[in-house]
C-alpha positions as semicolon CSV with decimal commas, in nm:
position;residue;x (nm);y (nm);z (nm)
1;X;-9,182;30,292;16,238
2;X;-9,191;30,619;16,050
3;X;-9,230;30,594;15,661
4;X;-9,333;30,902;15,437
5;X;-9,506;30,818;15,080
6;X;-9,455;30,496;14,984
7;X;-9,687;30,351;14,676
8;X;-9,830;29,999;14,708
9;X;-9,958;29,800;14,467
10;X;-10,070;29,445;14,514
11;X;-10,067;29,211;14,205
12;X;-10,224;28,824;14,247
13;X;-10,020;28,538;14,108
14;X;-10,334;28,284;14,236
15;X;-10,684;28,318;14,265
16;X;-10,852;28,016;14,374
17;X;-11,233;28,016;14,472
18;X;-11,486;27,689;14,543
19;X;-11,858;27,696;14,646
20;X;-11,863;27,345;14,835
21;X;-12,223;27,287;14,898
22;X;-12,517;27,383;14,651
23;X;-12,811;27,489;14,921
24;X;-12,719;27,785;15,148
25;X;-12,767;27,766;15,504
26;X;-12,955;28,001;15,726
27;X;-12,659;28,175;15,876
28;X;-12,249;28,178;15,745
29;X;-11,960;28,313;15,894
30;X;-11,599;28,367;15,792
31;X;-11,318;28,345;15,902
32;X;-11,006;28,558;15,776
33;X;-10,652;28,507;15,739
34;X;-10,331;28,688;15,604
35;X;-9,975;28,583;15,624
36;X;-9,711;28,851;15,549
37;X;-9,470;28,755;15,399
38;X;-9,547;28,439;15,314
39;X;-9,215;28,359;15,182
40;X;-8,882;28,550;15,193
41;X;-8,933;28,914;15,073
42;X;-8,679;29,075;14,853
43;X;-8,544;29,393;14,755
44;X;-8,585;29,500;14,351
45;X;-8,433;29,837;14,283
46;X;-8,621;30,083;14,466
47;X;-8,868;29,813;14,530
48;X;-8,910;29,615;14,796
49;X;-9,158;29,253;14,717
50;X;-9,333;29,117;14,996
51;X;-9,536;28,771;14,921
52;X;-9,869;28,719;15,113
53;X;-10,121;28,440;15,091
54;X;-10,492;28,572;15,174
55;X;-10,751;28,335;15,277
56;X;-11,144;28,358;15,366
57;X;-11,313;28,000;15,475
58;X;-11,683;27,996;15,584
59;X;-11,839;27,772;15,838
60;X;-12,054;27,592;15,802
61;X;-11,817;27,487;15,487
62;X;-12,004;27,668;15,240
63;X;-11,712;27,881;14,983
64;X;-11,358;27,892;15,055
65;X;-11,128;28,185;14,841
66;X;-10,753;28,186;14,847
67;X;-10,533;28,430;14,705
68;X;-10,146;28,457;14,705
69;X;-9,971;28,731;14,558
70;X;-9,688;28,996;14,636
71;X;-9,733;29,353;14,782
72;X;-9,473;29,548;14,561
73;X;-9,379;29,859;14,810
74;X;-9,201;30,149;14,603
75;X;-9,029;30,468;14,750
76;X;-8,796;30,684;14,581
77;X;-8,557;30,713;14,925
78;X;-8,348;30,445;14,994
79;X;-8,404;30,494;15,373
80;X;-8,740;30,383;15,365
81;X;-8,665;30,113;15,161
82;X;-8,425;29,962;15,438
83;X;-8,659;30,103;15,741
84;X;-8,927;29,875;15,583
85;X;-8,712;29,632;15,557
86;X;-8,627;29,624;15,916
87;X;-8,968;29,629;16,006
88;X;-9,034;29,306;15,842
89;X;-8,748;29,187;15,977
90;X;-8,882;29,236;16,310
91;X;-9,277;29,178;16,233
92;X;-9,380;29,505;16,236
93;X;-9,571;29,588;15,861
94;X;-9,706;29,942;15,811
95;X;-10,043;29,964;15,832
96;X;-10,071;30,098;15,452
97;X;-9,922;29,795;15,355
98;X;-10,198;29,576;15,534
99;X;-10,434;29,758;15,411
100;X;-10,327;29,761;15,006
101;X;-10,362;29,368;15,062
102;X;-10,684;29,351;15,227
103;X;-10,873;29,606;14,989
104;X;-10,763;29,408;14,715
105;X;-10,817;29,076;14,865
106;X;-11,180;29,147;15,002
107;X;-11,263;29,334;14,650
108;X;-11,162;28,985;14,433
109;X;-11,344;28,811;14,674
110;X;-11,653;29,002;14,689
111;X;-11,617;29,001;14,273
112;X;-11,603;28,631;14,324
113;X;-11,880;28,605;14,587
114;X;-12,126;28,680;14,377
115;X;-12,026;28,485;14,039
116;X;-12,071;28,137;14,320
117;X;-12,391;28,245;14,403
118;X;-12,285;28,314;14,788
119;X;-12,343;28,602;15,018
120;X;-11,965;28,840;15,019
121;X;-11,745;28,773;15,272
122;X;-11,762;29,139;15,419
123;X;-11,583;29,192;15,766
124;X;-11,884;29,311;15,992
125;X;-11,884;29,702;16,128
126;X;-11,779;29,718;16,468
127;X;-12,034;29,861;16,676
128;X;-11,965;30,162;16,881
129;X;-11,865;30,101;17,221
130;X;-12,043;30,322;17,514
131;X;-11,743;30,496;17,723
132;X;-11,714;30,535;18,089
133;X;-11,897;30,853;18,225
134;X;-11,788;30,999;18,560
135;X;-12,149;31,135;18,738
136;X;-12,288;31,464;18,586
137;X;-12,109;31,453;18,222
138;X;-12,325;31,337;17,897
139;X;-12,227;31,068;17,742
140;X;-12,187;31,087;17,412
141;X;-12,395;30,880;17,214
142;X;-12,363;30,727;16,841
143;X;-12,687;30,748;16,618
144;X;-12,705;30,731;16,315
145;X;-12,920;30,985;16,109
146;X;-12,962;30,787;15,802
147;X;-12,922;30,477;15,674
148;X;-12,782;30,445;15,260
C-alpha cells in the first residue's frame, strides 16, 4: 500500500497502570500487545479514526499498563484517505501508523514505569545476526565503538 504524507497523532482516552506486588524479583519480562482497530474505525472529514487498545503485562506478575485510545490519521487527498481505508479493511496498517501508537504507548509507559517504582518496559535491541559467507569473502562484522 502506497501512501504519501499522512500526519498521525495518537490521543489516549484510558490510561490504566498497577504495580501488583511490592518486592521486585530478580528478573521481569514483558509481554506486548496492540490491537488495531480495536473497534470499528471511522472516517471524520479528512480524517480517518482508528481505535487501538495497547497493553504491556510482566511475568512474573509484577506491573501491568493498559492504554486505549484512537490513532487520528489526517491527509489532505481524499485518495489516501480511502487507500487507508482499504487497508484496514483488509489488515494491512502502514507501518507509520504502528509506529505513532507504539512511541506513544511505550513513552506513557516508561513515564509510568518509573512513578511505580518498576524497571520500563523497553522492547530489548535485537542483536545483529552473523550472515552466510561463501569461502574467501569477509564477513562483515558488527562492533560497536562506544557505548553512551
Amino acid at each position: 500500500m502506497l501512501l504519501g504524507l499522512l500526519t498521525v497523532s495518537v490521543r489516549f482516552t484510558s490510561i490504566s497502570a498497577e504495580r501488583l506486588v511490592t518486592s521486585l524479583p530478580p528478573r521481569i519480562q514483558f509481554s506486548i500487545n496492540l490491537t488495531v482497530p480495536a473497534s470499528e474505525p471511522f472516517r471524520k472529514e479528512n480524517q480517518y479514526i482508528l481505535p487501538f487498545v495497547f497493553s504491556i503485562a510482566s511475568t512474573p506478575p509484577v506491573v501491568q499498563f493498559t492504554f486505549k485510545g484512537q490513532a487520528v490519521v489526517v491527509s489532505g487527498d481524499e485518495k489516501e484517505i480511502t487507500e487507508l481505508e482499504k487497508g484496514v479493511r483488509s489488515k494491512k496498517l502502514p507501518m507509520p501508523v504502528m509506529q505513532a501508537i507504539l512511541t506513544n504507548s511505550i513513552a506513557e509507559a516508561i513515564v509510568l514505569a518509573r512513578s511505580l517504582g518498576v524497571p520500563p518496559p523497553l522492547p530489548m535491541p535485537l542483536q545483529p545476526q552473523q550472515a552466510y559467507t561463501p569461502k574467501g569473502e569477509k564477513k562483515n562484522k558488527f562492533e560497536q565503538e562506544s557505548v553512551i
